[in-house]
N, CA, C and O of each residue as an XYZ file, in Angstrom:
468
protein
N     -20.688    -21.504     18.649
C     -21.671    -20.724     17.940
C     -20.975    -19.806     16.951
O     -19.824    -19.392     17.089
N     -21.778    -19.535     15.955
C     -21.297    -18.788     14.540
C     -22.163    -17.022     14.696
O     -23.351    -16.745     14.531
N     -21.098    -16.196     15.033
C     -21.769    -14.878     14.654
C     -21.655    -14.109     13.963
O     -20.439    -14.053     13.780
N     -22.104    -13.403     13.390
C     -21.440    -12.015     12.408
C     -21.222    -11.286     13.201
O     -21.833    -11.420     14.261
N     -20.163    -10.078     13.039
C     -19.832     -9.065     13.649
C     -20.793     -8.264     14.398
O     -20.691     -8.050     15.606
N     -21.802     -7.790     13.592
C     -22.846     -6.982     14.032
C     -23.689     -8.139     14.914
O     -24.185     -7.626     15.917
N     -23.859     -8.998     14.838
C     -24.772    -10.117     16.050
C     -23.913     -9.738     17.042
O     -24.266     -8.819     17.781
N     -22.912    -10.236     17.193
C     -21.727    -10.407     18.338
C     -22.079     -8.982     19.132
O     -22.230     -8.756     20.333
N     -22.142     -8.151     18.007
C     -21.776     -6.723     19.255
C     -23.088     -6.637     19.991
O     -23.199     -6.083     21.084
N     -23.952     -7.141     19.418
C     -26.100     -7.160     19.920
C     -25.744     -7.666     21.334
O     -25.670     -7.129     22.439
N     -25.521     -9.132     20.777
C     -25.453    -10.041     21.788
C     -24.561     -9.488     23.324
O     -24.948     -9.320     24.480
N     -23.544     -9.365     22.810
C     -22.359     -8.534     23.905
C     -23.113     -7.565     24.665
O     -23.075     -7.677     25.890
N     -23.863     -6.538     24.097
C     -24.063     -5.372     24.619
C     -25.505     -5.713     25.094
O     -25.769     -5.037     26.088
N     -26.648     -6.625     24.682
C     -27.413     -6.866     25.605
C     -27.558     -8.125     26.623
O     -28.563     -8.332     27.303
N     -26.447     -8.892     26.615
C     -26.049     -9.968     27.567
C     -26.208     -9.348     29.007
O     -25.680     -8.306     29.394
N     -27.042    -10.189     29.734
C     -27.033    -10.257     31.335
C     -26.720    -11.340     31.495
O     -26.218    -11.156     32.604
N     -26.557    -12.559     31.289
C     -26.679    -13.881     31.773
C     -25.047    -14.045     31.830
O     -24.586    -14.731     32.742
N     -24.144    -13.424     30.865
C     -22.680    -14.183     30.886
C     -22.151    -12.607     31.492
O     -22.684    -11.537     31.198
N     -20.878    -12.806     32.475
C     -20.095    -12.247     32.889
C     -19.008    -11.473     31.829
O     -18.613    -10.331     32.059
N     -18.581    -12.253     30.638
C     -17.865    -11.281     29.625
C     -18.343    -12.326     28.327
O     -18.832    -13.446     28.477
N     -18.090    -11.711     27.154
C     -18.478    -12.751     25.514
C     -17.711    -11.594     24.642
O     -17.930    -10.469     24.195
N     -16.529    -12.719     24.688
C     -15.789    -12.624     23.395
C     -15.716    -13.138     22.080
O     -16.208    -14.262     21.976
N     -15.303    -12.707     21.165
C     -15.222    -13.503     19.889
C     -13.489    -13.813     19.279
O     -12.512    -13.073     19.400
N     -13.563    -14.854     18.769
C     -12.278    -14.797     17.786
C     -12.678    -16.056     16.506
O     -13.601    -16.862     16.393
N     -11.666    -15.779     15.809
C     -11.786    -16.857     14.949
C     -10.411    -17.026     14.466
O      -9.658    -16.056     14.381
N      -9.979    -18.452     14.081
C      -8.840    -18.854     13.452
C      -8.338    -18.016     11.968
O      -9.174    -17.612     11.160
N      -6.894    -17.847     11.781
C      -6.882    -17.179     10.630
C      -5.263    -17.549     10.472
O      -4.570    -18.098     11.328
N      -4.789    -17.039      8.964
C      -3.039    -17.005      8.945
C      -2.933    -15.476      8.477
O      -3.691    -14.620      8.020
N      -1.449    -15.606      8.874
C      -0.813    -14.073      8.653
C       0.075    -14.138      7.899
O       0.676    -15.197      7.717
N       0.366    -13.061      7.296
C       2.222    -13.353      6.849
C       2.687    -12.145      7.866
O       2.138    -11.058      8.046
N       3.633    -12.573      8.352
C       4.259    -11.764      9.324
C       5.567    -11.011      8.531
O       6.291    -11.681      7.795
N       5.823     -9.422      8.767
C       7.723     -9.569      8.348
C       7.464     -8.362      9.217
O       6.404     -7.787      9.464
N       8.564     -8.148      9.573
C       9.357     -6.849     10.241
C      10.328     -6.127      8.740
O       9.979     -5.487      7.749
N      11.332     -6.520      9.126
C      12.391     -5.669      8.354
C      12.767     -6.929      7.287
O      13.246     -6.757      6.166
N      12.421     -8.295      7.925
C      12.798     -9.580      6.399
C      11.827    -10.045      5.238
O      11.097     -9.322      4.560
N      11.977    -11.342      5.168
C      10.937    -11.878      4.784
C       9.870    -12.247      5.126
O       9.844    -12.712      6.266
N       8.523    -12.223      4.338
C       6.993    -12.414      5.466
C       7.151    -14.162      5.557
O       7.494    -15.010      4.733
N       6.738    -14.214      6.929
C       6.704    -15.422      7.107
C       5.199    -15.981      8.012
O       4.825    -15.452      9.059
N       4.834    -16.582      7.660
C       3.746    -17.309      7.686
C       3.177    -17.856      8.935
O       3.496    -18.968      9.355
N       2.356    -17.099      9.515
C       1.955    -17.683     11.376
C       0.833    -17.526     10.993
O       0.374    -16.744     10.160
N       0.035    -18.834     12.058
C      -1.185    -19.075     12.298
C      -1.614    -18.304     13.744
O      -0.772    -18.101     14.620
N      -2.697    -17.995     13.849
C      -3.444    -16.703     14.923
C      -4.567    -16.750     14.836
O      -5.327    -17.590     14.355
N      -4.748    -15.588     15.429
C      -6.452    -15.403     15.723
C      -6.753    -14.273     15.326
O      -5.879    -13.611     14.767
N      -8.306    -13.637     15.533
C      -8.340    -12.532     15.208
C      -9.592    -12.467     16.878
O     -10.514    -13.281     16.944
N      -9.475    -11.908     17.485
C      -9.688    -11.197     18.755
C     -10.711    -10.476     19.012
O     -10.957     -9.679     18.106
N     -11.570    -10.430     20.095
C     -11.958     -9.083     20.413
C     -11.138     -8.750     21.589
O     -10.037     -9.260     21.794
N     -11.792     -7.736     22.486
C     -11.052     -6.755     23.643
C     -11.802     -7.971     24.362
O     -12.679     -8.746     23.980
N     -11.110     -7.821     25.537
C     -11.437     -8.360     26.398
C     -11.074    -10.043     26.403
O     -11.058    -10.738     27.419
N     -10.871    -10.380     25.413
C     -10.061    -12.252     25.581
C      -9.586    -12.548     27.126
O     -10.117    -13.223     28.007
N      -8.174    -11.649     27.104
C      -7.231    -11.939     28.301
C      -8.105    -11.870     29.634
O      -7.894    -12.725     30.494
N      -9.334    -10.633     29.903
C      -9.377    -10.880     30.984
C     -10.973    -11.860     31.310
O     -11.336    -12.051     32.471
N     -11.801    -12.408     30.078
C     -12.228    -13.150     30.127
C     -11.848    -15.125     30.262
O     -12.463    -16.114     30.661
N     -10.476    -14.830     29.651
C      -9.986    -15.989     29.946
C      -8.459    -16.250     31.832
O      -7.715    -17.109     32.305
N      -8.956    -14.656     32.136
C      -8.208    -14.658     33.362
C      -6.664    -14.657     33.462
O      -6.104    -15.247     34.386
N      -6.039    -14.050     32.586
C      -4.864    -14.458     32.333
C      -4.362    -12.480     31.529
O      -4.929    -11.463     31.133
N      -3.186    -12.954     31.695
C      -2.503    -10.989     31.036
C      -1.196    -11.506     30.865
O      -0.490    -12.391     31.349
N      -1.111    -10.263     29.638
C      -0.176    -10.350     28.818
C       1.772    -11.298     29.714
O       1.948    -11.140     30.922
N       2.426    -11.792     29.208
C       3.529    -11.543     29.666
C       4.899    -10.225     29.725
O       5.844    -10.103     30.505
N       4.454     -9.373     28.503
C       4.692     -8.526     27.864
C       3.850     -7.344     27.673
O       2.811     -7.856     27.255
N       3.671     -6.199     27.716
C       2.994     -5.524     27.098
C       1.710     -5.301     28.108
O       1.560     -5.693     29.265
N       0.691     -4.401     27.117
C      -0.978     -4.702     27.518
C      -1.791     -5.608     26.544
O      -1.415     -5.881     25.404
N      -2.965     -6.050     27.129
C      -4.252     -6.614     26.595
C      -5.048     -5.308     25.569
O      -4.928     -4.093     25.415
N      -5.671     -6.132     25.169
C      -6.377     -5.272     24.092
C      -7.222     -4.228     24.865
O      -7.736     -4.253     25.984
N      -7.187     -3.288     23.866
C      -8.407     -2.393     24.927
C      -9.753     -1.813     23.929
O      -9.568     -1.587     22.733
N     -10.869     -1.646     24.468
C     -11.743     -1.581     23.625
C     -12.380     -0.687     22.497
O     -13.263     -1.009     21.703
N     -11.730      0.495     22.615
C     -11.692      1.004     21.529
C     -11.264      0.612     20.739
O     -11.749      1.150     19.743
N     -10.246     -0.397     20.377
C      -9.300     -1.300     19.312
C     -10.014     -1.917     18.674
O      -9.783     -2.208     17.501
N     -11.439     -2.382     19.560
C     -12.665     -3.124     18.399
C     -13.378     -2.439     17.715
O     -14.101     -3.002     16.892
N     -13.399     -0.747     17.868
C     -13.999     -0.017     16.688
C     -13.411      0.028     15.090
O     -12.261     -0.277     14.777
N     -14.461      0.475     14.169
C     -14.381      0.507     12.940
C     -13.349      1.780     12.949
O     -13.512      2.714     13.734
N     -12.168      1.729     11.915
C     -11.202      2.350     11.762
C     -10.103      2.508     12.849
O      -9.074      3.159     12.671
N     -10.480      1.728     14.200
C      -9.171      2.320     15.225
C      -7.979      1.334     14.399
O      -8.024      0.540     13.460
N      -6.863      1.885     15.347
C      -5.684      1.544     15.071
C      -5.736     -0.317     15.499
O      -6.096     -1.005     16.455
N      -5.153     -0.525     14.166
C      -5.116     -2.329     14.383
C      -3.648     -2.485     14.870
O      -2.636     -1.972     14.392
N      -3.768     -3.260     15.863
C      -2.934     -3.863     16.953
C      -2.765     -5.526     16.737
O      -3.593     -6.231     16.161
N      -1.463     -6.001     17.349
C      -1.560     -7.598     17.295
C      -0.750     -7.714     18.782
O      -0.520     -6.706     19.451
N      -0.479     -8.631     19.070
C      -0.488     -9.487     20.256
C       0.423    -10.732     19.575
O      -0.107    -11.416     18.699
N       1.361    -10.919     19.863
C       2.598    -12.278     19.859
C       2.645    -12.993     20.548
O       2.703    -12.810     21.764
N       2.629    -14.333     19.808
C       2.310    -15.420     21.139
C       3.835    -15.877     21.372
O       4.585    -16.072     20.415
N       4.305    -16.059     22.908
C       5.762    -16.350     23.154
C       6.205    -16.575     22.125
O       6.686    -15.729     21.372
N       6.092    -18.145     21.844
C       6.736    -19.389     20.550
C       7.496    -17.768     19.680
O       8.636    -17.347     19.878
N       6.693    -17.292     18.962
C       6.509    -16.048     17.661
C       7.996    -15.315     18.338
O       9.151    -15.309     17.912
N       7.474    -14.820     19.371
C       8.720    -13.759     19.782
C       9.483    -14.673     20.020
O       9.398    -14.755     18.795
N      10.026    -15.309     20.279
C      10.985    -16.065     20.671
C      12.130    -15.762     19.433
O      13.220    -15.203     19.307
N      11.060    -16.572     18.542
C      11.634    -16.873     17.353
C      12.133    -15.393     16.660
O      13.201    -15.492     16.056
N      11.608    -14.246     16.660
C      11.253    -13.227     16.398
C      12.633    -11.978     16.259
O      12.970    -11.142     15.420
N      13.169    -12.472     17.694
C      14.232    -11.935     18.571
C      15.107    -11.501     17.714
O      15.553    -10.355     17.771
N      15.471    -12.409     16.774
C      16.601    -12.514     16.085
C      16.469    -11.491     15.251
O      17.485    -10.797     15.215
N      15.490    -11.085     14.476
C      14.964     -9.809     13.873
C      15.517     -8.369     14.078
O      15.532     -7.928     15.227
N      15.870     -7.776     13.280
C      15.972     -6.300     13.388
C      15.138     -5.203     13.807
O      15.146     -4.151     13.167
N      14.237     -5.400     15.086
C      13.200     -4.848     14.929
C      13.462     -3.541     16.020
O      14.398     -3.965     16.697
N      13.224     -2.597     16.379
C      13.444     -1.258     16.692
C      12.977     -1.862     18.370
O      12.189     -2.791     18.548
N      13.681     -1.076     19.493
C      13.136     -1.385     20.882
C      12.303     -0.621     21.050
O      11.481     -1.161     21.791
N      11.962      0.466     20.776
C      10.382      0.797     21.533
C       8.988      0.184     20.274
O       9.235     -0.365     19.201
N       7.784      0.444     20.745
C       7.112     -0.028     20.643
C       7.208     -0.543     18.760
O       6.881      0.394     18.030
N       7.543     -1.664     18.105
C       7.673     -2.135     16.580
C       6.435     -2.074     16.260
O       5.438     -2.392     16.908
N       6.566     -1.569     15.036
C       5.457     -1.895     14.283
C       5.798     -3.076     13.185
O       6.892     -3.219     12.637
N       4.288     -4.127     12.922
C       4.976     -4.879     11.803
C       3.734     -4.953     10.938
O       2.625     -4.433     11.062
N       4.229     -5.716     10.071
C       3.501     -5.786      9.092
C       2.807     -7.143      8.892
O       3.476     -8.090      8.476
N       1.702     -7.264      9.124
C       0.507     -8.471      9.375
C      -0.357     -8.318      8.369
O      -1.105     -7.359      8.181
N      -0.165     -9.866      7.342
C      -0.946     -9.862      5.970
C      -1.304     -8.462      5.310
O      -2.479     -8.105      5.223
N       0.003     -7.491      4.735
C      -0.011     -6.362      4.474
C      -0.858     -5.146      5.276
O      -1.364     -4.147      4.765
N      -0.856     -5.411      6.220
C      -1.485     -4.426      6.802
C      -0.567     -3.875      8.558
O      -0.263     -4.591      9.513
N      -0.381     -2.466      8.371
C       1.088     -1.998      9.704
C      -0.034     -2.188     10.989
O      -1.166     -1.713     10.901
N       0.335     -2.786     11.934
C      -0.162     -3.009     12.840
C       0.673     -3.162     14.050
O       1.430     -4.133     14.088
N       0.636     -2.262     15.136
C       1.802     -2.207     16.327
C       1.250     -3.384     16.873
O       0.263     -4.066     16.594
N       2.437     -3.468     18.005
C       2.437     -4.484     18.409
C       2.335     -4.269     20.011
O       3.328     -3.784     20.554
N       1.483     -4.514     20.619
C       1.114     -4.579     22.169
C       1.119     -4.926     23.370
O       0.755     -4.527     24.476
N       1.974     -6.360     22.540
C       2.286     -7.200     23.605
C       3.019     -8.792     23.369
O       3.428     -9.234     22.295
N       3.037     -9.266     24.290
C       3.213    -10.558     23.670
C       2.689    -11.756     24.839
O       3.295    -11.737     25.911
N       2.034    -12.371     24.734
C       0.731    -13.481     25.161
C       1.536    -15.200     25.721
O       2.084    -15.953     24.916
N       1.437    -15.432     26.919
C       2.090    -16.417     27.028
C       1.506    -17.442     26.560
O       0.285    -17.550     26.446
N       2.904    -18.853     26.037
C       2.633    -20.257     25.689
C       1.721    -20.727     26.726
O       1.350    -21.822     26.304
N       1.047    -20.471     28.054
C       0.673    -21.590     29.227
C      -0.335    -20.467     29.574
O      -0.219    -19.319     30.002
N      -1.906    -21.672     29.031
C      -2.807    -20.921     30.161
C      -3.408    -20.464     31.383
O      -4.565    -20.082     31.563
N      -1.986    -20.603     32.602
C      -1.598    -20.766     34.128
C      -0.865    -19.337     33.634
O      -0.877    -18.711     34.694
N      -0.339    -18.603     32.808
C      -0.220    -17.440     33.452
C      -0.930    -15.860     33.485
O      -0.513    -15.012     34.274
């Protein structure tokens, strides 16, 4: 099913019948830290994914729901593969911030390859 933002939140907030209703949709990023932006495919999220799909972070926390309000702080989520690759990067040990299709967005966590964990 196809919603607009404002449906989604209707629907969400007067749902009895489903246990949780999330949204996402496919999207690309350019990713860079401290190099060059480089180009990952993702999602764009609401709160609640991880524990509607039963599963938490390997890394980090899950989204939390103030993160789906208008103006909060935008957050991303790394899927293993990403960090993996990522590592090699200059990126600061406490919490990095990067830069996702020009826009600074910390980073929260990072999301395992296997939907068993």
């Amino acid at each position: 099913m196809s919603f607009s933002v404002a449906n989604f939140k209707d629907v969400r907030e007067q749902s009895k019948t489903f246990e949780s209703f999330v949204a996402f949709n496919g999207a690309n990023f350019a990713l860079t830290g401290d190099g060059e932006a480089e180009r990952v495919n993702g999602r764009n999220v609401s709160s609640g994914i991880f524990q509607t799909l039963k599963v938490q972070p390997i890394l980090g926390r899950a989204f939390r729901p103030e993160e789906d309000k208008p103006g909060a702080e935008r957050v991303v989520m790394l899927g293993e593969g990403c960090t993996l690759h990522l590592m090699t990067l200059p990126l600061p040990s406490n919490t990095p911030t990067l830069i996702c299709s020009a826009s600074s967005q910390s980073l929260t966590g990072v999301a395992s390859r296997s939907p068993s964990t």
